[in-house]
C-alpha positions in Angstrom: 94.7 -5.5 -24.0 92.0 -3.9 -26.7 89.6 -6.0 -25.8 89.7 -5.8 -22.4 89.5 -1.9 -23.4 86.7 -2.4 -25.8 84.7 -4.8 -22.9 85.2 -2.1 -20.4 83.7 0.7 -22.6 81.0 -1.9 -23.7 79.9 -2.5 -20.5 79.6 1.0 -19.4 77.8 2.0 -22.1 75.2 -0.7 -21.6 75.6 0.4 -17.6 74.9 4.1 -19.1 71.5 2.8 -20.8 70.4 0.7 -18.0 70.4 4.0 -15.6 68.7 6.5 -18.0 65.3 3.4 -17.9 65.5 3.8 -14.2 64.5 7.4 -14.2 61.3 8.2 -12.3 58.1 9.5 -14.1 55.6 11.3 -11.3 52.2 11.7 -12.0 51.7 15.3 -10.7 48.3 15.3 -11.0 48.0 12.0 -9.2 50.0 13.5 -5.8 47.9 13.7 -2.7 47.5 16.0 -0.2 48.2 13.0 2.5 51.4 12.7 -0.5 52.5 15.9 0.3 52.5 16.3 4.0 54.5 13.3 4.3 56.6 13.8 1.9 60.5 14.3 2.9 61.6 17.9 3.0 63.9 18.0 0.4 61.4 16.8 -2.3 59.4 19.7 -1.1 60.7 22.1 -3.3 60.7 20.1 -6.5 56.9 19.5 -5.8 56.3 23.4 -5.2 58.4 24.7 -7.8 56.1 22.9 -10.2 53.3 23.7 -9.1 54.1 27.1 -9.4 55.4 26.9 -13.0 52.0 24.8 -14.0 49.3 27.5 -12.8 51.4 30.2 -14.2 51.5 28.9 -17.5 48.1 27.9 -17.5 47.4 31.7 -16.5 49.8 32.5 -19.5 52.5 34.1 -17.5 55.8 33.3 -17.6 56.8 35.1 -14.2 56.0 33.6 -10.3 55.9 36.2 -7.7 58.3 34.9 -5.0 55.8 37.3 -2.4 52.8 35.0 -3.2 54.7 31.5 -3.8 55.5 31.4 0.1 52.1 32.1 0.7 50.6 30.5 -1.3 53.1 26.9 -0.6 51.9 27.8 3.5 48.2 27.9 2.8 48.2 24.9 0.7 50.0 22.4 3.1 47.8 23.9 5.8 44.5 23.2 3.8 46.4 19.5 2.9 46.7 18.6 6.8 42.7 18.6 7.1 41.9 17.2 3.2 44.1 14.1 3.0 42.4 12.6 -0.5 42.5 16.0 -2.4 44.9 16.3 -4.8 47.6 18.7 -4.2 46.4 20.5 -7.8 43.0 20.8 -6.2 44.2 22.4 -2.7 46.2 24.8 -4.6 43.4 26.1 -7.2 41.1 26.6 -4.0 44.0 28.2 -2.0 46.2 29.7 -4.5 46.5 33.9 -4.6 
């Protein structure tokens, strides 16, 4: 019976490891406009949330005004349905209030 205990706990900690390799690294610098407009709405906020984050920090604040980051998300996507092979980063620095 302890080692079907000790088996069981064995295996899930190897199952454990296995899933923490799978994560997903992204690139954000890499996504496309083209990326973004089809992307599925509910990565959409993931993707806009940091962006947000990233040119306030390079701007050294540590606030986002909620008033602009609607705006600003809008504006963006719009100028990302007529420049397909921009980056997203490179729609938002042109775009971005």
């Amino acid at each position: 019976m302890k080692i079907k205990i000790a088996a069981a706990v064995a295996m899930m900690t190897l199952g454990a490891a296995s899933a923490a390799r799978a994560q997903v690294m992204v690139d954000m610098s890499l996504i496309t406009c083209k990326q973004l407009v089809e992307s599925p709405e509910e990565r959409m906020p993931f993707i806009t949330a940091w962006m947000a984050g990233y040119f306030g920090a390079k701007e050294n604040r540590s606030t986002i005004d909620l008033r602009y980051l609607a705006r600003n998300i809008k504006v963006a996507t719009e100028y990302c349905r007529s420049h397909g092979s921009e980056t997203v980063m490179q729609a938002v620095e042109k775009t971005a209030k």
